[in-house]
TORNU-719492 format. One line per field, with one value per residue: z negated, x, y negated of N, C-alpha, C in turn. Coordinates in steps of 0.001 Angstrom, whole numbers, plus 500000, padded with zeros to 6 digits. Layout:
n.up c(Z, ...)
n.east c(X, ...)
n.north c(Y, ...)
ca.up c(Z, ...)
ca.east c(X, ...)
ca.north c(Y, ...)
c.up c(Z, ...)
c.east c(X, ...)
c.north c(Y, ...)
***
This chain:
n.up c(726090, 725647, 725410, 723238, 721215, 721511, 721291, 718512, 717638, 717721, 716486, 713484, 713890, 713877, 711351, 709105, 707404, 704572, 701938, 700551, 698204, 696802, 694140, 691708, 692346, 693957, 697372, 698818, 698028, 698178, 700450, 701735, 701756, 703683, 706848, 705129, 702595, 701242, 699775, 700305, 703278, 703087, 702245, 703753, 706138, 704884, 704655, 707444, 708187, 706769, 707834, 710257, 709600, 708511, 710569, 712759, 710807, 711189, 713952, 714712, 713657, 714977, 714282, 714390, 714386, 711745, 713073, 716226, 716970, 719869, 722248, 721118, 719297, 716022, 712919, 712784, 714728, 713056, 711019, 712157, 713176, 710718, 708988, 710512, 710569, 707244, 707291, 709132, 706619, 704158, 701435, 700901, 700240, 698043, 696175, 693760, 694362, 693929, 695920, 698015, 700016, 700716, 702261, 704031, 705325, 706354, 707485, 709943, 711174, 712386, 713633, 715680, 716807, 717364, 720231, 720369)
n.east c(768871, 767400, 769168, 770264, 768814, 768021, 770803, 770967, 768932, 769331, 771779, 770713, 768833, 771365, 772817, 771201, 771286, 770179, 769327, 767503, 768705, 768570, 769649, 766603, 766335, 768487, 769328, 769590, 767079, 765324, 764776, 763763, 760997, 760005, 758277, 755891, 755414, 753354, 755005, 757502, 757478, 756789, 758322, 760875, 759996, 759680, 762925, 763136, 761627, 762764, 765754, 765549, 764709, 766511, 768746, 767325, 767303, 770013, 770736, 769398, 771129, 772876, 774756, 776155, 774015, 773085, 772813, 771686, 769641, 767937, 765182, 762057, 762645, 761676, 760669, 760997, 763034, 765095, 765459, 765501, 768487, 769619, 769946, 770641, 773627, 773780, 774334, 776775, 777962, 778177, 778173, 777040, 774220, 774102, 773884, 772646, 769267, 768631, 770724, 769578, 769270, 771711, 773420, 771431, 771531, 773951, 774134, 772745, 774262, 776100, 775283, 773257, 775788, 776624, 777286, 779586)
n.north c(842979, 845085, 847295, 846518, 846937, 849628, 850813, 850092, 851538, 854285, 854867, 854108, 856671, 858877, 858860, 857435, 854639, 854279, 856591, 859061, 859688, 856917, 854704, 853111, 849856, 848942, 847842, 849947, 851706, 849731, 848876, 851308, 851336, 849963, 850061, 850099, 849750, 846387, 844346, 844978, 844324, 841515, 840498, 840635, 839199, 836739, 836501, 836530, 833963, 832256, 832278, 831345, 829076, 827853, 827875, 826641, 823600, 823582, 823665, 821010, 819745, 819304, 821288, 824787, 827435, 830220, 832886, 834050, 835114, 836541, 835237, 835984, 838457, 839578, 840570, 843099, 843949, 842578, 844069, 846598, 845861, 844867, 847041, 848876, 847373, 848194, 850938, 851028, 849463, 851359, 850764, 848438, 848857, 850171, 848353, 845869, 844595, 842259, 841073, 841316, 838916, 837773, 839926, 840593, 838075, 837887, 840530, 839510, 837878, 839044, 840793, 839392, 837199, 833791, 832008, 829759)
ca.up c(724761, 725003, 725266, 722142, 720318, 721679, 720430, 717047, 717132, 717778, 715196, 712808, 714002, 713966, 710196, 708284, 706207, 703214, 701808, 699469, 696764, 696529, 693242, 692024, 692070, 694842, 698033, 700040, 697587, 698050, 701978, 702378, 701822, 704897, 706661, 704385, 701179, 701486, 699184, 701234, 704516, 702767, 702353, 705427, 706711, 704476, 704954, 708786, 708755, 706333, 708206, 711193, 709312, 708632, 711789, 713349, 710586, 711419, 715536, 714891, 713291, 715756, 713583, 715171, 713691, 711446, 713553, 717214, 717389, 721833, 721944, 721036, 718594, 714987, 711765, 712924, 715280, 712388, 710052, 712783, 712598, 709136, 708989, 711656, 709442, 706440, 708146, 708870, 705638, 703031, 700215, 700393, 700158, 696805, 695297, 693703, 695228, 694103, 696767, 699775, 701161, 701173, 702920, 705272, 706529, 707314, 709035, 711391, 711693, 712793, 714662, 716409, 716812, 718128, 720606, 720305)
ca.east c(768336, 766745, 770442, 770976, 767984, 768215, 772143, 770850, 767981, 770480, 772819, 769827, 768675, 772266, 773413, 770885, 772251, 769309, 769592, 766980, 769089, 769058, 768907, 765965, 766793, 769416, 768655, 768681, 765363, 764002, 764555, 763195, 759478, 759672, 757021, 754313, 755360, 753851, 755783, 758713, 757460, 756883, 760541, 761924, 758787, 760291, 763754, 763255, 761422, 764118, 766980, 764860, 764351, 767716, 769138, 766271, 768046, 771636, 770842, 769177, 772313, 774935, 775879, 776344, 773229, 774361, 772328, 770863, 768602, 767417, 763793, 761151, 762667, 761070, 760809, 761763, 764233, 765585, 765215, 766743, 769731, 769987, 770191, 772619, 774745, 773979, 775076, 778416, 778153, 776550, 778249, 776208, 773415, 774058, 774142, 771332, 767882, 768885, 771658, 769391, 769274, 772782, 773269, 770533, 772074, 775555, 773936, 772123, 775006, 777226, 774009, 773180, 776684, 776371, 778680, 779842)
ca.north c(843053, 846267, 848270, 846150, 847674, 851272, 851081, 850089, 852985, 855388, 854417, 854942, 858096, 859719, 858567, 856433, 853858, 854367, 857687, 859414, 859207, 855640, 854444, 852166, 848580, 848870, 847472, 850986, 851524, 848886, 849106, 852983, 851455, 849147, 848877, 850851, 848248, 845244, 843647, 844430, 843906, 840405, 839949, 841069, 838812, 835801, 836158, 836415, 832927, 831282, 832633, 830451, 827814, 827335, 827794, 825349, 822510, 823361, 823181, 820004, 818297, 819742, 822453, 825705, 828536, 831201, 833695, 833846, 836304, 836267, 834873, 837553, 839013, 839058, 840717, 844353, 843773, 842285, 845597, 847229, 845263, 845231, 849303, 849201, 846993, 849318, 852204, 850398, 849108, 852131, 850558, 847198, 849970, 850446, 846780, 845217, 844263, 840727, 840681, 841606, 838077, 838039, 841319, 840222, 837237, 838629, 841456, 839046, 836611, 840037, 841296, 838174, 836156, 832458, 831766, 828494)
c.up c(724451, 724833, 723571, 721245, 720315, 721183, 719103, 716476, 716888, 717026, 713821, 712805, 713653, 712627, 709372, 706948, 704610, 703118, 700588, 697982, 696268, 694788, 692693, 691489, 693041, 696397, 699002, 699435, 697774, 699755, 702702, 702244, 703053, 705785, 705981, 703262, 701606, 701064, 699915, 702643, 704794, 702690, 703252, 706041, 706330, 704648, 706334, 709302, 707736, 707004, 709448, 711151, 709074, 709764, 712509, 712529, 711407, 712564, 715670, 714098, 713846, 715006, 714775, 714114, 712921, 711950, 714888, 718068, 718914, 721220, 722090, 720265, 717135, 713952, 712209, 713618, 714231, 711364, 710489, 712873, 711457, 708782, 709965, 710827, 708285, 706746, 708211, 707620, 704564, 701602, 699877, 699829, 698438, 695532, 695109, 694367, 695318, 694892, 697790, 700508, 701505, 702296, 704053, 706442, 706952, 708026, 710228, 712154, 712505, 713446, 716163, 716732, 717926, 719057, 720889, 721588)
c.east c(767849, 767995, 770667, 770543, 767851, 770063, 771562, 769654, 768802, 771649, 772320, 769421, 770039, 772591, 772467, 771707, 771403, 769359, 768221, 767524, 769813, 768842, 767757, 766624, 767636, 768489, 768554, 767139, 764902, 763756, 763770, 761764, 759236, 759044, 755854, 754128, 755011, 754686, 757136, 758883, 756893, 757801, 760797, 761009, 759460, 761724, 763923, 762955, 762545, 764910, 766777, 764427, 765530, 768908, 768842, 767129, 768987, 771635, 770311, 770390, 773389, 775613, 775675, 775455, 774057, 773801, 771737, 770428, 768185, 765741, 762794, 761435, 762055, 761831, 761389, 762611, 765077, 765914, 765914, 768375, 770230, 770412, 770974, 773504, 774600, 774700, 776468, 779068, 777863, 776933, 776920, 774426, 772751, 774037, 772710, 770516, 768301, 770252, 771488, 769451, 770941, 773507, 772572, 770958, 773463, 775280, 773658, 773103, 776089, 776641, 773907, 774239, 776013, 777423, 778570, 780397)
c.north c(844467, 847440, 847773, 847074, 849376, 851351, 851212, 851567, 854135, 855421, 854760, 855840, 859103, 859673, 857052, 855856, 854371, 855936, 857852, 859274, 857580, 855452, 852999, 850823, 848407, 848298, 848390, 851192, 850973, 848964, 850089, 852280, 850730, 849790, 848947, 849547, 847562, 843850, 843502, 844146, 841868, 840030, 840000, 839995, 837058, 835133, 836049, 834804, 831859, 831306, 831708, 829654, 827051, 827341, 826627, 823849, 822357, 822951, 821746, 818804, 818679, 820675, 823730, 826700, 829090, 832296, 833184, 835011, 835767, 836042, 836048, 837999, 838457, 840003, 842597, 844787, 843736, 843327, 846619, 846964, 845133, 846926, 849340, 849005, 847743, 850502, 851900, 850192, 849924, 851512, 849267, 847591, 849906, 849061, 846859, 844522, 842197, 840257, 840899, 840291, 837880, 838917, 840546, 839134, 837348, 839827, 840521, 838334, 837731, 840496, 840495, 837192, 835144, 832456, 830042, 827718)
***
């Protein structure tokens, strides 16, 4: 786990996905305040326990998660993984704020794969 997270630091350090010239409303803006905002360290905070709340259903009816984050990890693991996938991704960067949970849970599900 910790190669996972030092890959993803280093992925951020070399080429951040969020760029200063984000514009506002996009979800690199709204991402650059993490963790000072608390408004957005309320999101990332929210979508971390939905994304684990819906997982928690799906494993309890035999479905297969759509994320499996290793135990321990939380809300900035998760941030980290998300900016990895930005980085890969810079266009999704540029979409509207109202398409971060989207975004968010195909990073984790490409972050975190299940194996079935």
């Amino acid at each position: 786990m910790r190669k996972i997270i030092g890959a993803m630091c280093l992925v951020l350090a070399l080429a951040p996905g969020v760029r200063a010239n984000d514009d506002y409303g996009t979800v690199g803006f709204q991402l650059k305040a993490y963790p000072a905002d608390d408004s957005v360290r309320m999101s990332m905070i929210s979508m971390f326990r939905t994304l684990h709340a819906a997982n928690y259903f799906l494993e309890n009816r035999g479905a297969v998660p759509i994320a499996c984050q290793p135990f321990g990890t939380g809300t900035n693991e998760s941030y980290t993984a998300l900016m990895a996938y930005l980085q890969q991704h810079p266009e999704l960067g540029k979409r509207p704020v109202s398409d971060l949970w989207d975004i968010y849970v195909e990073a984790m599900a490409r972050s975190f794969p299940c194996k079935n």
